[in-house]
C-alpha positions as CSV (number, residue, x, y, z in Angstrom):
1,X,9.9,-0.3,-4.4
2,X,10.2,3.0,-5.5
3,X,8.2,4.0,-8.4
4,X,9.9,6.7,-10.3
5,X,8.3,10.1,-10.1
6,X,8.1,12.5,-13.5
7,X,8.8,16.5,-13.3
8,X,6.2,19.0,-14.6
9,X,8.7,21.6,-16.4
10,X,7.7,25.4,-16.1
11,X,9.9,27.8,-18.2
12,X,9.6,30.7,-15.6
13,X,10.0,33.5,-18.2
14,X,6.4,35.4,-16.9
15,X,5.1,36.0,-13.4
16,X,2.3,34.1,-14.7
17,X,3.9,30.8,-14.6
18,X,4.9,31.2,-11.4
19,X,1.5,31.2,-10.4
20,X,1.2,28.3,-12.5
21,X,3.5,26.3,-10.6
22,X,2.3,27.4,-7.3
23,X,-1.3,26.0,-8.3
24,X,0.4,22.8,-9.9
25,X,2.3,21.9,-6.8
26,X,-1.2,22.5,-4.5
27,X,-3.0,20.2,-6.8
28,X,-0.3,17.5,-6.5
29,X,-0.7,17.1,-2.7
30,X,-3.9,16.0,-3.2
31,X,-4.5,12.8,-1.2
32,X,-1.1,13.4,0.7
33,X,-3.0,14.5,3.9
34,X,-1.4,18.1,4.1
35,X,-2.9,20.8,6.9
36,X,-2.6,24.2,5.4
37,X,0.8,24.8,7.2
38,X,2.5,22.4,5.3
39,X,1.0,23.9,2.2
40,X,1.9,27.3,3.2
41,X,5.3,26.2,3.0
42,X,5.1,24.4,-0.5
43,X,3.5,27.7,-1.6
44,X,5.9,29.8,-0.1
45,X,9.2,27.8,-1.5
46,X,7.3,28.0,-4.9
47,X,7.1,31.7,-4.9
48,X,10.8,32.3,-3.8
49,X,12.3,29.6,-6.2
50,X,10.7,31.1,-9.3
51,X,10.9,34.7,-8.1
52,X,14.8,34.3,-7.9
53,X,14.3,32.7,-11.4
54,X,12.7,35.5,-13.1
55,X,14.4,38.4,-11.4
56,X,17.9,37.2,-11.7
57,X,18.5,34.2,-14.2
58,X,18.7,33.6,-17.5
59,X,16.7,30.7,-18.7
60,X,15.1,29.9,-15.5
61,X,13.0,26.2,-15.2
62,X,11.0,25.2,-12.0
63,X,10.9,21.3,-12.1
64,X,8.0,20.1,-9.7
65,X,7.6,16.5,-8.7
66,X,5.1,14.5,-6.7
67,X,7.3,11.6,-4.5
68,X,4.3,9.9,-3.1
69,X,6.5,7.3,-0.9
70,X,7.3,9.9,1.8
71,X,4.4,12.3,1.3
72,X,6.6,14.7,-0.5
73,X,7.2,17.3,-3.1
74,X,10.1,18.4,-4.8
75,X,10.9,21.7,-6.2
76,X,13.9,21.8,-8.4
77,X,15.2,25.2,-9.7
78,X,17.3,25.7,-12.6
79,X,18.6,28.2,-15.0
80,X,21.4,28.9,-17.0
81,X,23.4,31.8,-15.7
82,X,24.9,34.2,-14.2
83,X,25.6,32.4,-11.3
84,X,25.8,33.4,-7.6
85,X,28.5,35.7,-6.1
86,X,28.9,35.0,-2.3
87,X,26.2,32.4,-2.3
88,X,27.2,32.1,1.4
89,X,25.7,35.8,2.1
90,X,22.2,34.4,0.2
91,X,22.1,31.4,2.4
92,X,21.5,33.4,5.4
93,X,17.9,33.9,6.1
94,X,16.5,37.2,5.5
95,X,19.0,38.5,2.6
96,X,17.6,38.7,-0.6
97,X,18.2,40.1,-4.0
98,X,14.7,41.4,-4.4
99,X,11.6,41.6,-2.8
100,X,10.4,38.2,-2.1
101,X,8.0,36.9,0.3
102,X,10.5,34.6,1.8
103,X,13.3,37.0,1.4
104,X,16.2,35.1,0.3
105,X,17.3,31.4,-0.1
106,X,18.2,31.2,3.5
107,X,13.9,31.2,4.1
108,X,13.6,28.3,1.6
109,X,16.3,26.5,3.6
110,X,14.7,26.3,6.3
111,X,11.2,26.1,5.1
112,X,12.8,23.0,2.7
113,X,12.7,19.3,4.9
114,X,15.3,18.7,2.4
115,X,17.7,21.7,0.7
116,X,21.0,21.5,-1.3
117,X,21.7,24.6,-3.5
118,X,25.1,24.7,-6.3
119,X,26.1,27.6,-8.5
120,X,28.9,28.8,-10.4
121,X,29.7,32.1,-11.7
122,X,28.9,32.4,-15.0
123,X,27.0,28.4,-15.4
124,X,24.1,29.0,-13.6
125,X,22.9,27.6,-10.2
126,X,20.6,24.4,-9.4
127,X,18.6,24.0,-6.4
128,X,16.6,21.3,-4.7
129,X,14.4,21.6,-2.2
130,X,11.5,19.3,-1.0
131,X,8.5,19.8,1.6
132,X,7.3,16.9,3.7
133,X,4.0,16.6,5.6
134,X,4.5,17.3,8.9
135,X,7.3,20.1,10.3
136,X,9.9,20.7,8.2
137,X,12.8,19.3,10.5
138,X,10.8,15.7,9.7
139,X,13.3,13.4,8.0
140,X,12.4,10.7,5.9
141,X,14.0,7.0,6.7
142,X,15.1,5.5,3.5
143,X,14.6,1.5,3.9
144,X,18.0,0.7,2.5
145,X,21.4,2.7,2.9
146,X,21.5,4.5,-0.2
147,X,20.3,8.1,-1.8
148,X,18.1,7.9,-5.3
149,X,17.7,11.2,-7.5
150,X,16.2,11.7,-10.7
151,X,14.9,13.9,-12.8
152,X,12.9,12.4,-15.8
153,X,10.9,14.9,-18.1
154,X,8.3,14.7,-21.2
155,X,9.7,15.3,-24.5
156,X,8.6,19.1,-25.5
157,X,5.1,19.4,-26.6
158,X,4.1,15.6,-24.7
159,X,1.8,16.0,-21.8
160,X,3.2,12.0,-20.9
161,X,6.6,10.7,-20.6
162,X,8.0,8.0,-22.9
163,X,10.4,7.2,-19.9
164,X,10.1,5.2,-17.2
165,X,12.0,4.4,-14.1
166,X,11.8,2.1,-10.9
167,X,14.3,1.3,-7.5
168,X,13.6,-1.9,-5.7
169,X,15.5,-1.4,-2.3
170,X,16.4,-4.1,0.2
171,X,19.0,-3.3,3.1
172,X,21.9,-5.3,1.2
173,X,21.1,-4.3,-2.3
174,X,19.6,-1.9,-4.8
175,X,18.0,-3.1,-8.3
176,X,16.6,-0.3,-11.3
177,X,15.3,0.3,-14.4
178,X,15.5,3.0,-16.9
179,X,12.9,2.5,-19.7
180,X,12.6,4.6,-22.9
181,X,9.4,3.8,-25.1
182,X,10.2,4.1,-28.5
183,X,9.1,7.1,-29.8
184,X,7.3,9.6,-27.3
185,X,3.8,10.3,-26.4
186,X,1.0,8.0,-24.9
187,X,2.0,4.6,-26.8
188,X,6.1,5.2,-25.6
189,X,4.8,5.7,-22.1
190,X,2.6,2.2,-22.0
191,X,5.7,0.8,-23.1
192,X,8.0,1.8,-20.2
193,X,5.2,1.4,-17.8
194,X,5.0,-1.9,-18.8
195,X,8.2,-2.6,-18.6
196,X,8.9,-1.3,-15.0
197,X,6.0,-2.9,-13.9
198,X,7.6,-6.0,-15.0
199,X,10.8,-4.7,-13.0
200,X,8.5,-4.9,-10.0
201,X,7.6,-8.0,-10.3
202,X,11.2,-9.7,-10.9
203,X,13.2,-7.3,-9.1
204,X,16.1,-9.5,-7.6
205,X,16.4,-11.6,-10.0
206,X,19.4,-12.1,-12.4
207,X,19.5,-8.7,-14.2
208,X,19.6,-10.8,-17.8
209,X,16.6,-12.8,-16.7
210,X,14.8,-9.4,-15.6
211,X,15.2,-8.3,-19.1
212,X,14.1,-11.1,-20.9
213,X,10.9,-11.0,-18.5
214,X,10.9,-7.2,-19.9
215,X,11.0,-8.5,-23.4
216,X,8.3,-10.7,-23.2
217,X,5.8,-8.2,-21.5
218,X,6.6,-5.5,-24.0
219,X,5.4,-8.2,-26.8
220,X,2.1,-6.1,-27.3
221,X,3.9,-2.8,-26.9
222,X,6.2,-0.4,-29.2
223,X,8.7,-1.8,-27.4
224,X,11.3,0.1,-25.5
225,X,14.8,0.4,-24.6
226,X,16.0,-0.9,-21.1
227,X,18.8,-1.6,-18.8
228,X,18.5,-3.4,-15.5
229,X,21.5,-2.8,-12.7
230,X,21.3,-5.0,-9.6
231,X,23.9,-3.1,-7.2
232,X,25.6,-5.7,-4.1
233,X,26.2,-3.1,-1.5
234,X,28.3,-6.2,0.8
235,X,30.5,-6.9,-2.4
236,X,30.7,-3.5,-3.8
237,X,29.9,-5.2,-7.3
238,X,27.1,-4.0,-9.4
239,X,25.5,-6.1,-12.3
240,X,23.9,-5.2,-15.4
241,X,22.0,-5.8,-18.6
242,X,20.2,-4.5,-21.1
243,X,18.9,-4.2,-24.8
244,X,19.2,-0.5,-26.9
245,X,20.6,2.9,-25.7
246,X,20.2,3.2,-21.9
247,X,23.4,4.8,-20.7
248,X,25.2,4.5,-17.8
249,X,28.4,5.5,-16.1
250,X,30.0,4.5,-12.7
251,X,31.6,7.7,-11.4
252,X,33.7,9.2,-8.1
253,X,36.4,11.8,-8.0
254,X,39.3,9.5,-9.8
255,X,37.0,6.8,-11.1
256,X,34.6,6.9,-14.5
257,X,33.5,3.6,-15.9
258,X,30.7,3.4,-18.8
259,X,27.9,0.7,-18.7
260,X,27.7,-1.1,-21.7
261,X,24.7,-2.8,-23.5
262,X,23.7,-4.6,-26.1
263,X,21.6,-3.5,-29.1
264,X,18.0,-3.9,-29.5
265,X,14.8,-3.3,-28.2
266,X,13.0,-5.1,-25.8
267,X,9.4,-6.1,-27.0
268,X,10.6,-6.2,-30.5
269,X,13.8,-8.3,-31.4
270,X,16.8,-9.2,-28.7
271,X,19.9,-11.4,-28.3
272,X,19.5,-13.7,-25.1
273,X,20.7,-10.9,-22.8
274,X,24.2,-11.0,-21.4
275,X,24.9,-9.9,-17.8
276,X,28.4,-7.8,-17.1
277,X,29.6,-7.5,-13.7
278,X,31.7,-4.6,-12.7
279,X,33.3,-3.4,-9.3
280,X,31.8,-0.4,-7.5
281,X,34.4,1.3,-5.9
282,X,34.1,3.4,-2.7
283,X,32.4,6.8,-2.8
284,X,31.2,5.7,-6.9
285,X,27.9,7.0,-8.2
286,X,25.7,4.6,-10.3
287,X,24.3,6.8,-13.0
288,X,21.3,6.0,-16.1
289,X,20.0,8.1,-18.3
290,X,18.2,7.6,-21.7
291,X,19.3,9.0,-24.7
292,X,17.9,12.6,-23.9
293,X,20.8,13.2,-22.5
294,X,23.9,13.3,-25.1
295,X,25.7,10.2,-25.0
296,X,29.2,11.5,-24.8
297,X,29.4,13.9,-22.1
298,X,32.1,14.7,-19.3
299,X,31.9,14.7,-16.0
300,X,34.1,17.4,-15.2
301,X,31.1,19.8,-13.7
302,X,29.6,16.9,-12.0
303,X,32.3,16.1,-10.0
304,X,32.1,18.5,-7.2
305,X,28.9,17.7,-6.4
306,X,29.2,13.7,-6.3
307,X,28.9,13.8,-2.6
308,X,25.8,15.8,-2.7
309,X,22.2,15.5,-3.2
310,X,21.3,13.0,-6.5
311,X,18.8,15.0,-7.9
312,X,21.6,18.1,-8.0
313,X,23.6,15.5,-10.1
314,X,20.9,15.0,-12.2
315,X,19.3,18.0,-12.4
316,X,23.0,19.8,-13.9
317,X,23.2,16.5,-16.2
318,X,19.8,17.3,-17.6
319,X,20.4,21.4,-17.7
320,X,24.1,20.7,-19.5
321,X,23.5,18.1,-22.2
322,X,19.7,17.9,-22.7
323,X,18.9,17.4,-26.9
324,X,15.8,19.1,-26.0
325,X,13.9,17.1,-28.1
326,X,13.1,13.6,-26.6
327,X,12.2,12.4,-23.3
328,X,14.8,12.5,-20.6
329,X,15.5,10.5,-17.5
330,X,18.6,10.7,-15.2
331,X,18.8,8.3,-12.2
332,X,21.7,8.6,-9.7
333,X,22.0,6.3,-6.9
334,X,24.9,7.1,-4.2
335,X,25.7,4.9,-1.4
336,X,25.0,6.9,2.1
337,X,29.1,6.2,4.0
């Protein structure tokens, strides 16, 4: 079971906050068992991430997440412009822009366990990075053939999330939840706990059933919107249901499919839910996201990055059609071919 993570969001627009992150991300690998090489590195990725930010982008956000599973932390890097001219020549290690400590993107490659960079002249580039205990050629073995990303975000102004998110794995199939407590704040984010603690306990089970269990744990909650996907890797089908505005989307190169659920809001008042049951076809991406993100959005700047890391898919979802006023969670789940 994979219990989703949340990103602390750091506007880099000072050299301050860069500090602030750094000293963020060392407190969050508390308990992980780290020696002080492996936190060197997380330091060190840290400083050149936001440095580039401040330096060179406009808008520039450091997203910093705690994956507790594999021992790791990820460093996302956003902003908003002007893109990278010959990002090939900034890949190499030792060119950089400016005067870094790791001088250039090519150090936090190889100081990264995990690294996948995209930009585009004038959009903006994302990165995504994540440090491992242990040396940084360690890779992590995922219990079930499949990638998960996610970025998932407090409103503005909430120190909690209202969201909520969970991945039960098993070798043959993949069940999740996206939750969004009503509202935002402490009292939205007992809600979705709730409810993906619930998840855990029925994951596997008929994805209508799932939410009804949902529905009656919520009970002394605000109550929250759900939707529960139960993905057959053997039969390429995925299965779904849910109550209230949880979007999804099934997408590849020729293929875009919305998931579709049924009004209401689990904990409060629901229909008996129904279960849909689409194909998945080959190379497809199973994307959620609550209604931070717009609900009418296209994919067009997505697509040549469906092969790539999740969290890049989500992390230019989130950057491009944010209402920057709610909660936001984006989870993409890709099929390793």
């Amino acid at each position: 079971m994979i219990a989703g993570w949340t990103h602390a969001v750091f506007p880099i627009n000072d050299a301050s906050r860069i500090g602030e992150a750094r000293r963020y991300a060392a407190q969050a690998i508390g308990g992980m068992e780290w020696d002080d090489d492996d936190a060197g590195r997380l330091a060190l990725v840290v400083t050149e991430l936001g440095t580039n930010l401040l330096h060179h982008a406009q808008q520039g956000r450091l997203l910093i997440a705690a994956r507790t599973a594999a021992a790791e932390i990820e460093i996302v890097a956003v902003d908003d412009g002007p893109g990278i001219e010959n990002l090939p020549r900034y890949m190499m290690d030792g060119v950089s822009s400016g005067s870094t400590p790791g001088t250039g993107l090519g150090a936090v490659k190889r100081l990264a366990n995990d690294f996948d960079v995209h930009t585009v002249v004038p959009d903006g580039t994302v990165c995504v990075a994540r440090i491992r205990r242990g040396r940084p050629d360690f890779r992590y073995v995922r219990p079930a053939p499949l990638h998960v990303g996610a970025i998932c975000v407090a409103a503005p102004g909430e120190r909690e999330c209202g969201d909520a998110w969970a991945v039960a794995l098993a070798p043959d199939r993949v069940c999740a939840i996206v939750a969004d407590g009503l509202g935002h704040g402490p009292e939205a984010a007992k809600a979705s706990s709730a409810a993906t603690q619930a998840f855990a306990r029925h994951a596997g089970e008929d994805p209508g059933d799932v939410v009804q269990c949902v529905h009656q744990a919520l009970q002394a909650t605000r109550g929250a919107a759900v939707c529960v996907t139960d993905w057959d890797l053997a039969g390429a089908t995925l299965a779904y249901a849910g109550a209230g505005n949880i979007n999804g989307r099934l997408l590849s190169g020729v293929f875009d499919k919305s998931i579709v659920t049924q009004h209401g809001t689990a904990g409060a008042q629901i229909r008996r839910p129904g279960v849909a049951t689409t194909e998945v076809p080959r190379y497809a991406l199973v994307l959620l996201h609550s209604d931070g993100i717009e609900s009418r959005w296209k994919p067009d700047r997505l697509r040549p990055v469906l092969q790539r890391d999740p969290t890049l898919v989500a992390a230019i979802l989130w950057r491009d059609h944010t209402r920057h006023r709610d909660d936001v969670t984006v989870v993409v789940l890709r099929r390793e071919e």
